[in-house]
C-alpha positions in Angstrom: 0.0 0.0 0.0 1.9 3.4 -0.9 0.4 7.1 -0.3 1.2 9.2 -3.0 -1.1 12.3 -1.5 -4.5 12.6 0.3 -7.0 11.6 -2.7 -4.4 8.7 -4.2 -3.3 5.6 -3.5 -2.0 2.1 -4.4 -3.2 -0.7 -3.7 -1.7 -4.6 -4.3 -4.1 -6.2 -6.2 -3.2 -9.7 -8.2 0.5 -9.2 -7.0 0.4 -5.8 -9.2 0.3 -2.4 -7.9 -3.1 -0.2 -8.6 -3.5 3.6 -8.6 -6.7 4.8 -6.6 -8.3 8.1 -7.2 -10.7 8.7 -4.7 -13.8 9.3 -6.3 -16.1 12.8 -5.5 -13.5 14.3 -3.7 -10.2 16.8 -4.3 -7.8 17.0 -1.6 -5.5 19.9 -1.0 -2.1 19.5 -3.4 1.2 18.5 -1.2 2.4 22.2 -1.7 -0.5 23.8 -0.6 -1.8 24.4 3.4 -3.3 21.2 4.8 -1.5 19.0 1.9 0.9 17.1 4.4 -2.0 16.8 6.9 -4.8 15.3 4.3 -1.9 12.6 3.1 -1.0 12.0 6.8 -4.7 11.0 7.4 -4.8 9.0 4.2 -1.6 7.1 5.7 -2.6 6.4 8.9 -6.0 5.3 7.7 -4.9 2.7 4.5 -1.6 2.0 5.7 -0.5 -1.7 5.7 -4.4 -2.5 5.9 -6.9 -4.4 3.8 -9.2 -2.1 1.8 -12.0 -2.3 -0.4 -12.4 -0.3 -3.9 -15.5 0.5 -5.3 -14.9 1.3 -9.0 -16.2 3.8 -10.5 -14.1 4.7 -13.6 -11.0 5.1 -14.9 -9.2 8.6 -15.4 -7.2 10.3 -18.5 -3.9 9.1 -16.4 -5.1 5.2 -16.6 -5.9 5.3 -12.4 -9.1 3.9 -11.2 -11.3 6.3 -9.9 -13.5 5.0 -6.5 -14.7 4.7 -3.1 -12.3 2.8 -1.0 -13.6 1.2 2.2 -11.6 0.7 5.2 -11.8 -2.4 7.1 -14.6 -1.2 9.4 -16.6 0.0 6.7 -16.1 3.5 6.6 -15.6 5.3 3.7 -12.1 6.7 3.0 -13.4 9.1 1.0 -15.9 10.3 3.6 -13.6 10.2 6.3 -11.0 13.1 4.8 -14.5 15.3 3.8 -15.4 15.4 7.4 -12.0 15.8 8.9 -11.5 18.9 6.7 -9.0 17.6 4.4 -10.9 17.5 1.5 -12.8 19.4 -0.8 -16.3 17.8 -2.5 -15.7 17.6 -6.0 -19.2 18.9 -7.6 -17.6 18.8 -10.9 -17.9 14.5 -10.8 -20.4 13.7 -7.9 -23.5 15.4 -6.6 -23.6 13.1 -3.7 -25.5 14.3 -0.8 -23.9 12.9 1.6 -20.6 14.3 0.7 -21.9 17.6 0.6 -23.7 17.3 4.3 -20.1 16.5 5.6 -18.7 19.0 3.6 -21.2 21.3 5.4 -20.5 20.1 8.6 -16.6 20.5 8.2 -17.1 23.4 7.0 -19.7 24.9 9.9 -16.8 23.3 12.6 -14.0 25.0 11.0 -12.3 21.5 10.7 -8.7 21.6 8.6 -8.8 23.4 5.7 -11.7 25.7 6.9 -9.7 26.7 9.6 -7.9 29.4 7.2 -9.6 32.8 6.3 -9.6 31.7 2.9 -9.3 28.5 1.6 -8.1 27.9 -2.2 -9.5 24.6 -4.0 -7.3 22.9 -5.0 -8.7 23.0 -8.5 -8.1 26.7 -8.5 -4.5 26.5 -7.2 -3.1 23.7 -10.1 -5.0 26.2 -12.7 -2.7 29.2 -10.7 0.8 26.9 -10.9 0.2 26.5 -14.8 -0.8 30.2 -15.3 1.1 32.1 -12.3 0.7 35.7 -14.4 -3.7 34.3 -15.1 -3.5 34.2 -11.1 -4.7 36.9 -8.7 -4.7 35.6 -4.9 -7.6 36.4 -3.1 -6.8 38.8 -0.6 -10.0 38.4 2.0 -13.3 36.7 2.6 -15.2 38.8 0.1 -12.3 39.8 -2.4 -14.1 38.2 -5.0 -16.9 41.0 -3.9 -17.3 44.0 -4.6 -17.4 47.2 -2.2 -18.8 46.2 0.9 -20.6 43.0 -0.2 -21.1 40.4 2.3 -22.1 37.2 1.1 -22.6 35.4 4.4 -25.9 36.9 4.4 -26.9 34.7 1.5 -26.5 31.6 3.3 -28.4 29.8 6.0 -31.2 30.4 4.4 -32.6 27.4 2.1 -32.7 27.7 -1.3 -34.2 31.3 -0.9 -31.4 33.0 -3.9 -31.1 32.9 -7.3 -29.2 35.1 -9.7 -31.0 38.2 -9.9 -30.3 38.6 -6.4 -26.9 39.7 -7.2 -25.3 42.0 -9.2 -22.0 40.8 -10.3 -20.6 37.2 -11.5 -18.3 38.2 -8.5 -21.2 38.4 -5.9 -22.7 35.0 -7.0 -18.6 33.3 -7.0 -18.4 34.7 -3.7 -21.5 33.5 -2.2 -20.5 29.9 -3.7 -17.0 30.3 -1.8 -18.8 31.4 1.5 -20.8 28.3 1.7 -19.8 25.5 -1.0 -22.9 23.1 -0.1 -24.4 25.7 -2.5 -27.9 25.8 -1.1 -29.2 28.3 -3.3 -28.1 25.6 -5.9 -26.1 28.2 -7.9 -23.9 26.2 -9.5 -25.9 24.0 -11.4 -23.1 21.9 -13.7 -21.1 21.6 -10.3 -18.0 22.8 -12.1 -17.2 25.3 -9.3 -18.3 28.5 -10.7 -21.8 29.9 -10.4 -23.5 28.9 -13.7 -27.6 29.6 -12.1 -28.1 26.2 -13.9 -31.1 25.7 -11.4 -32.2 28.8 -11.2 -35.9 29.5 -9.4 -38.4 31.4 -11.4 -37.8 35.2 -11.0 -37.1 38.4 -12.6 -34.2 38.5 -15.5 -30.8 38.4 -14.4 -28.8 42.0 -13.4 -25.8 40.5 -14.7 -25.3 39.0 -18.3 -23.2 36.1 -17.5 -25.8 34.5 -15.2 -26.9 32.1 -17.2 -23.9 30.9 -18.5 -20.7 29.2 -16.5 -19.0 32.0 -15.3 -15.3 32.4 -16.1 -13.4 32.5 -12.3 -12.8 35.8 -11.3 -9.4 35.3 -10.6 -8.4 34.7 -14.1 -7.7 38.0 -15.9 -7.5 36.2 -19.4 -7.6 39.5 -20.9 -4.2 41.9 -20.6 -5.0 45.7 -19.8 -5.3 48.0 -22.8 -2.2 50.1 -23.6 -2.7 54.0 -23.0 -1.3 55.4 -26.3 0.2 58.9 -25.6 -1.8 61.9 -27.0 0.4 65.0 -27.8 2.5 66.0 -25.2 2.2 63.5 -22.7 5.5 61.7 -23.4 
C-alpha cells in the first residue's frame, strides 16, 4: 500500500500495484496548506491494511477512480470530507452525503476551513500553470465588490437565485462562503456559479448568469495600452 497524496493511493491487487483516485472528492495538493496533513490521514487510515475499492471509472492518467472502504466499513473518502481535508468535488459527484459533511466541516471550521480563505485545489493547479492568469484572493469577500457580504446569502434554504446579485463576482463569492451551494447556484457543479437551477424570478442584473462563469481570478484579458496623446510623453 503506498500514499502518493490525500485523494491517491496504491493498492496490491493480483501481486500488481493499482493507482486509486478517490472518487467525488479533491484534496489539498502537497504544496499547498493542509497537503501534508490530508496525506497524513490518508496514511494512517490505509496504511499496511486491507481495503476495499469501489470502482467507478478510470481517469485520463489510466488510475481507477472509486470509493475505497476501510476495514470497518467507513468510507475513505468520507472520512477526509469530514476531517476537513478534502474538498467535494461537484464537478464529478453530486452526492449528498458528501456535501452534508462538507457542510458540517465546514460549519466546525475542521482543517482546511480553519484558514480565512481557503483555495480549492482546482483553483491552485489552474494558478501553478498560469502564475501571471492568477490573482490571490486577498480576504473573505475579495471576490466582492465594495462592501458586499455574502454570508448573508447563506443559512437560508434555497431562498437566492441570480437576480439577487449584481455581479458574477457576488454570486462566486456567495459559492465560496458556503460550498454546499444551497441556493443551488452552480448547477453543472464545475465550481463556478452557472444559475443552472435557477428559481423562477425576474431577468438576471448581470449577463453572465446564465452561462458558466469564467473565475474571477483569471484576468485572461491583458490591460489596454494607453497610447500617448500629444504632449504627454
Amino acid at each position: 500500500m503506498g500514499v502518493s497524496d490525500g485523494d491517491t493511493i496504491t493498492v496490491l491487487h493480483n501481486g500488481k500495484g493499482e493507482r486509486i483516485r478517490l472518487h467525488g472528492i479533491d484534496c489539498p495538493e502537497k504544496r499547498q496548506a493542509f497537503g501534508k496533513r490530508a496525506k497524513q490521514l490518508t496514511s494512517n487510515l490505509v496504511f499496511g491494511k486491507t481495503v476495499t475499492v469501489q470502482a467507478v471509472d478510470r481517469d485520463r492518467y489510466g488510475r481507477t477512480v472509486g470509493v475505497v472502504l476501510l476495514p470497518d466499513g467507513r468510507s475513505l473518502n468520507h472520512e477526509l470530507v469530514r476531517a476537513g481535508l478534502a474538498w467535494m468535488y461537484r464537478r464529478y459527484t453530486n452526492d449528498q452525503s458528501l456535501s452534508d459533511l462538507e457542510e458540517e466541516a465546514r460549519v466546525a471550521r475542521r482543517g482546511l476551513w480553519a484558514d480565512r480563505n481557503p483555495i480549492p485545489p482546482w483553483e491552485w493547479r489552474i494558478a501553478r500553470k498560469n502564475p501571471r492568469l492568477y490573482r490571490q484572493p486577498r480576504g473573505p469577500t475579495a471576490e466582492s465588490t465594495g462592501t458586499f457580504d455574502p454570508t448573508q446569502y447563506i443559512g437560508q434554504g434555497n431562498r437566492y437565485n441570480c437576480s439577487d446579485f449584481t455581479s458574477q463576482a457576488e454570486a462566486q463569492a456567495v459559492l465560496r462562503a458556503d460550498p454546499s451551494d444551497p441556493n443551488r447556484l452552480d448547477g453543472d457543479r464545475d465550481g463556478r456559479p452557472s444559475g443552472g437551477e435557477q428559481a423562477s424570478g425576474p431577468a438576471p442584473r448581470f449577463s453572465l448568469c446564465r452561462q458558466p462563469f469564467r473565475a474571477p481570478e483569471l484576468e485572461r484579458k491583458a490591460p489596454a495600452v494607453k497610447r500617448p496623446e500629444n504632449g504627454d510623453r
